[in-house]
C-alpha positions in Angstrom: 99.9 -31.5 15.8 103.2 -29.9 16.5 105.3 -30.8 14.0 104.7 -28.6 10.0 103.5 -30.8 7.0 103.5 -29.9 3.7 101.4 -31.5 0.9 102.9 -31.6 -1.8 101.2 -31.9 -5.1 103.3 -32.1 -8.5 100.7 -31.3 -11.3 100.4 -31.3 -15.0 96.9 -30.2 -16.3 94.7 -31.2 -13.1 92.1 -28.4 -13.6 89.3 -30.6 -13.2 90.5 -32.5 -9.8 93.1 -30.4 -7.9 90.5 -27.8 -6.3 88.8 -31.4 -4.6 92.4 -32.1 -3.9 93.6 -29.5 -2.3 90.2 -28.7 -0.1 90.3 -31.9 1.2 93.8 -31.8 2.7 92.9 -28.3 3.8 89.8 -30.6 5.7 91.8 -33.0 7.1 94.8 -31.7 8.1 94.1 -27.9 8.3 97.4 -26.3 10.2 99.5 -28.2 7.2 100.7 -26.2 4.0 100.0 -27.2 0.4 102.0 -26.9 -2.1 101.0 -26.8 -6.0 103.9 -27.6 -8.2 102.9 -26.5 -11.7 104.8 -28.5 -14.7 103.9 -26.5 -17.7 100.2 -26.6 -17.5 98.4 -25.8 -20.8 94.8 -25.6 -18.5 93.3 -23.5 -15.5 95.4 -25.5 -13.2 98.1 -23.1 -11.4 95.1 -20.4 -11.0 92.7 -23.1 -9.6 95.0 -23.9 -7.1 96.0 -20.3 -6.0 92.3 -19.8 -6.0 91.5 -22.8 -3.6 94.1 -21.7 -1.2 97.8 -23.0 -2.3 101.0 -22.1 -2.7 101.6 -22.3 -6.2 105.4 -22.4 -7.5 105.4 -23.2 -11.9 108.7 -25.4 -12.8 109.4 -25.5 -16.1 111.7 -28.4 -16.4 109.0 -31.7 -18.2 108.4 -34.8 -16.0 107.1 -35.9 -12.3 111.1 -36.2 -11.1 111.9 -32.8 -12.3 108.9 -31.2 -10.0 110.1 -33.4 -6.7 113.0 -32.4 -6.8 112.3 -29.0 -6.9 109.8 -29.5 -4.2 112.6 -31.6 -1.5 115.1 -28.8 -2.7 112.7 -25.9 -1.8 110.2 -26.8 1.0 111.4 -27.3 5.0 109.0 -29.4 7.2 108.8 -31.8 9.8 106.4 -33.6 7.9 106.0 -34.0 4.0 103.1 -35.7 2.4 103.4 -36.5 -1.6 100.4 -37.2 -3.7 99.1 -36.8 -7.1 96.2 -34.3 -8.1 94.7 -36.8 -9.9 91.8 -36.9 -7.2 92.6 -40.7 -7.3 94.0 -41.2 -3.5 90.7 -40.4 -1.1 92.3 -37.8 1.4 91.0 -38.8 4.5 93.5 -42.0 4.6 96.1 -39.5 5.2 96.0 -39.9 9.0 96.9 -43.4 9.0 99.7 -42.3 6.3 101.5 -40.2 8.5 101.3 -42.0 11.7 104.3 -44.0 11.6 106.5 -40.9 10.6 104.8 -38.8 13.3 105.4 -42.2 16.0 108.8 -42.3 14.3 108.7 -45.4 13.4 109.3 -45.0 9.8 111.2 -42.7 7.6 108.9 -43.4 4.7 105.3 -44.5 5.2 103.9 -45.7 1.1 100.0 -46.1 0.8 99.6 -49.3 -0.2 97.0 -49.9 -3.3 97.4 -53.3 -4.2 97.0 -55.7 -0.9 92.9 -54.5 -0.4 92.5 -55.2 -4.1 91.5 -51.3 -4.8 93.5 -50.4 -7.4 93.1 -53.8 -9.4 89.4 -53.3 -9.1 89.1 -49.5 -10.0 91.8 -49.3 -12.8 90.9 -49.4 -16.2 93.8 -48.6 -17.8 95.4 -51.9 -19.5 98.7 -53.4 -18.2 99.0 -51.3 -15.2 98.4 -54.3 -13.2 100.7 -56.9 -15.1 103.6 -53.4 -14.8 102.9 -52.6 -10.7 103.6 -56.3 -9.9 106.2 -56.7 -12.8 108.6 -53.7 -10.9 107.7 -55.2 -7.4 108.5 -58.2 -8.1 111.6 -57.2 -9.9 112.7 -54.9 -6.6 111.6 -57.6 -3.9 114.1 -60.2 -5.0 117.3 -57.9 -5.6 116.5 -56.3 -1.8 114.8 -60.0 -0.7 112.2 -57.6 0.5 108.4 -58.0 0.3 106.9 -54.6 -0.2 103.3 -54.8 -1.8 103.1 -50.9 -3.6 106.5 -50.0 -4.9 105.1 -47.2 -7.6 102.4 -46.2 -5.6 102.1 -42.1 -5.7 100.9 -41.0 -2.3 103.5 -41.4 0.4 104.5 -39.6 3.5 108.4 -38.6 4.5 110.1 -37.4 7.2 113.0 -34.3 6.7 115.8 -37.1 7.0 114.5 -38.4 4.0 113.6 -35.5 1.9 116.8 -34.3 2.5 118.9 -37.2 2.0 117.7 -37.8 -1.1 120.3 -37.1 -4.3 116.7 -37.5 -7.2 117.6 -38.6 -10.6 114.7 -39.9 -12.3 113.3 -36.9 -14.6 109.8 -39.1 -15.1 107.5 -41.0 -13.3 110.8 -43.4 -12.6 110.7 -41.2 -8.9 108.6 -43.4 -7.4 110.6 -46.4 -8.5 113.9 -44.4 -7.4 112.8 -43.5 -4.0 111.5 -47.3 -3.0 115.4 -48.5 -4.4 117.0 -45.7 -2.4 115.0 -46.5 0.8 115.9 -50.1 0.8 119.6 -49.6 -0.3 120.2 -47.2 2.1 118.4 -48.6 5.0 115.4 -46.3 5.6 112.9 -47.6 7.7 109.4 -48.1 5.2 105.7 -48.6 6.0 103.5 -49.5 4.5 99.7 -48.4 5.4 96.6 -50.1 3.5 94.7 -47.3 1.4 91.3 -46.9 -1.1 92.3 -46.1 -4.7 89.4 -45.0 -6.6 89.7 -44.1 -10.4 89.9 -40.8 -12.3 87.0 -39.3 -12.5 85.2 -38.9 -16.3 86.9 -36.0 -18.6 90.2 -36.3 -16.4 93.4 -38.3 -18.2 96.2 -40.5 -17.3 99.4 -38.5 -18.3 101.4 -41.8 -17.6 101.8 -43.7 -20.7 101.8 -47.6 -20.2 104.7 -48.6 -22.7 107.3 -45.9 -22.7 107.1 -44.6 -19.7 107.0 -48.8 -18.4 109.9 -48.8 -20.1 112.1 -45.7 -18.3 110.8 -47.4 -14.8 112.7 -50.9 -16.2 115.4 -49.4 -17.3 115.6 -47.1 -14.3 115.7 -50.5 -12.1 118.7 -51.6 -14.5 120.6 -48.8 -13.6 119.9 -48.2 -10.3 120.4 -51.7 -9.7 124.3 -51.1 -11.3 124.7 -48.4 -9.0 123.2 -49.6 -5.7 124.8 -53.7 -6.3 127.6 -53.8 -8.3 128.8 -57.5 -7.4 125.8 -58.6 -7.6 124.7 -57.0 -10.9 128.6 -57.7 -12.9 128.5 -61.0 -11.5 125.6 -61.6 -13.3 127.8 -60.7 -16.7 130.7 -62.7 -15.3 128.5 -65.7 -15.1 126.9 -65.1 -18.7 130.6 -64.3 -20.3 131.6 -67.7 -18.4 129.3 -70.4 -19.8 129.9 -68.2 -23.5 133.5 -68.9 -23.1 132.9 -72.7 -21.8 130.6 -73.3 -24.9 133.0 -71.4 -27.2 136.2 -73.5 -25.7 134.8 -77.0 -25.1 135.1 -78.5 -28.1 138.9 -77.1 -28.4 139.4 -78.2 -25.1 138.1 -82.1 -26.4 140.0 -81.7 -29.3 143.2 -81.0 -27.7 142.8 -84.3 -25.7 141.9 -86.3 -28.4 144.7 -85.2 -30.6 147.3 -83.2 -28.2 146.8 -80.2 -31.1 144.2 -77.3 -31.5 143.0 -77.0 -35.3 139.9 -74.6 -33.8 142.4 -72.0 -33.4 139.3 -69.1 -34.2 137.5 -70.3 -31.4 140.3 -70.8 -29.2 140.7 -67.3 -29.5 137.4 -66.3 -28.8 136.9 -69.0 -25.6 140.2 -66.8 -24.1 138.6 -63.3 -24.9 135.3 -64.4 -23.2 137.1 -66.0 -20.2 138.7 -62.7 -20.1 135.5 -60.6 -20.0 134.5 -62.8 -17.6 137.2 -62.0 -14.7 137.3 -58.3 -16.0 133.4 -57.7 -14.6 133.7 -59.8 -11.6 136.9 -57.8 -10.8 134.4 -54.4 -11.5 132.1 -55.6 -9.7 134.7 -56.5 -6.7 136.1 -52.5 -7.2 132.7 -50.9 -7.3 131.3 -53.1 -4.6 134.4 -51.3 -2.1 133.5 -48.0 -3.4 129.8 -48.3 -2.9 130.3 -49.4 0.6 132.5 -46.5 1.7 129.8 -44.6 0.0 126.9 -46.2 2.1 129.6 -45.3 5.4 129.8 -41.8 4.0 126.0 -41.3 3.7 125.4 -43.1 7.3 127.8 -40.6 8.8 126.0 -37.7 7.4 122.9 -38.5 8.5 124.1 -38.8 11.7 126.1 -35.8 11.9 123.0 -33.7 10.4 121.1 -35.1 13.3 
């Protein structure tokens, strides 16, 4: 293998699994580098990992987005493989995870849990299933896309990616983030069927299902403002609209009936909503302009860094 790979693994308390972890990459793919991104653990993880063989860097900023960041900002390679230190995601499926970046046929290649029925079988944590179909769902029909794993945490990029990638989310949201970003801005994604298998006894989910399901929502709120502006403040336009057509029908009756308007209150209010109404869809016209010169802009910068 010509190209350099990093693995990189963003960890928070993994003592018990991230030795395993990082071994097994060392098995399968031994010319690559791994990388051990330490977020504040209160355990043996960072001198674990510097024991089994990695390069260990500490970042002391909380949450998932914080450390990949820091990893796409800091690490150059041909090849970058992300996955958690959870031991969940057996190693050896890596191969067929990188292939399409190697071939060049994708810029992001995402190990698919869901479509073998691994995951669904070896989860026990409640909701997780009703939440990973929830935000793919969600994501398929604003992009009219059909991907199957949307949060799924072991993926493989190439540089174009990395580096082309302004990260927001400070949580476990990045997942979320980087499947909106790749679709918006016309990546080319994989997917590659993978085994899930569940933690292993003594080790704990840091992800918890109710608040942290609610940053991912809210994260596709936002990023759907940002990435579809028409789309999202026509939504509001059309919800403003039938408010006003509710408020202003029965003055609008009245007025034929008797040629005068006693319901002059909700005249008033049928005029402001009307008025909201036009005022997003013309947002949503103006940011709709901006956000394609933006999507030009980031086209011709990917093409001049080539």
């Amino acid at each position: 293998m010509s190209s350099t790979v990093a693995i990189l693994i963003p960890c928070y308390n993994e003592e018990l699994t991230i030795k395993k972890v990082i071994t097994d990459f060392q098995r399968e793919l031994p010319q690559s580098s791994v990388y051990v991104y330490n977020n504040n653990s209160t355990d043996k993880t960072a001198s674990i990992a510097k024991g089994a063989g990695a390069i260990v860097v500490n970042v002391p900023k909380k949450g998932k987005g914080n450390v990949v960041r820091a990893m796409f900002m800091d690490i150059e390679a041909d090849v970058y493989i992300m996955v958690d230190g959870d031991d969940t995601y057996p190693v050896q499926d890596v191969h067929a995870l990188i292939k399409p970046i190697l071939d060049n046929k994708a810029d992001m290649s995402i190990g698919d849990r869901l479509s073998n029925g691994s995951y669904e079988n070896q989860n026990s944590r409640n909701f997780h299933n009703f939440g990973n179909n929830l935000v793919k769902n969600l994501i398929n029909r604003l992009y009219e896309e059909n991907l199957k794993d949307i949060m799924s945490g072991f993926r493989a990029f190439n540089k174009d990616f990395v580096k082309h990638f302004p990260i927001h989310s400070k949580g476990f949201e990045i997942e979320t983030e980087m499947s909106m970003h790749a679709l918006d801005k016309r990546f080319r994604i994989q997917e590659v069927d993978i085994n899930y298998r569940d933690r292993p006894e003594g080790s704990v989910s840091k992800l918890n299902t109710f608040s942290d399901g609610a940053k991912i929502i809210k994260t596709i709120f936002w990023l759907f403002k940002d990435y579809q502006p028409l789309t999202f403040f026509t939504y509001f336009a059309g919800f403003f609209f039938v408010l006003s057509l509710l408020a202003g029908g029965p003055v609008i009756v009245e007025f034929i009936q008797t040629s005068y308007i006693n319901k002059v209150p909700s005249a008033i209010l049928a005029v402001g909503l009307m008025l909201i109404s036009m005022m997003s869809l013309f947002i949503g016209f103006l940011l709709d302009t901006i956000v394609r010169q933006h999507r030009e802009n980031f086209e011709l910068s990917r093409l001049n860094r080539r």
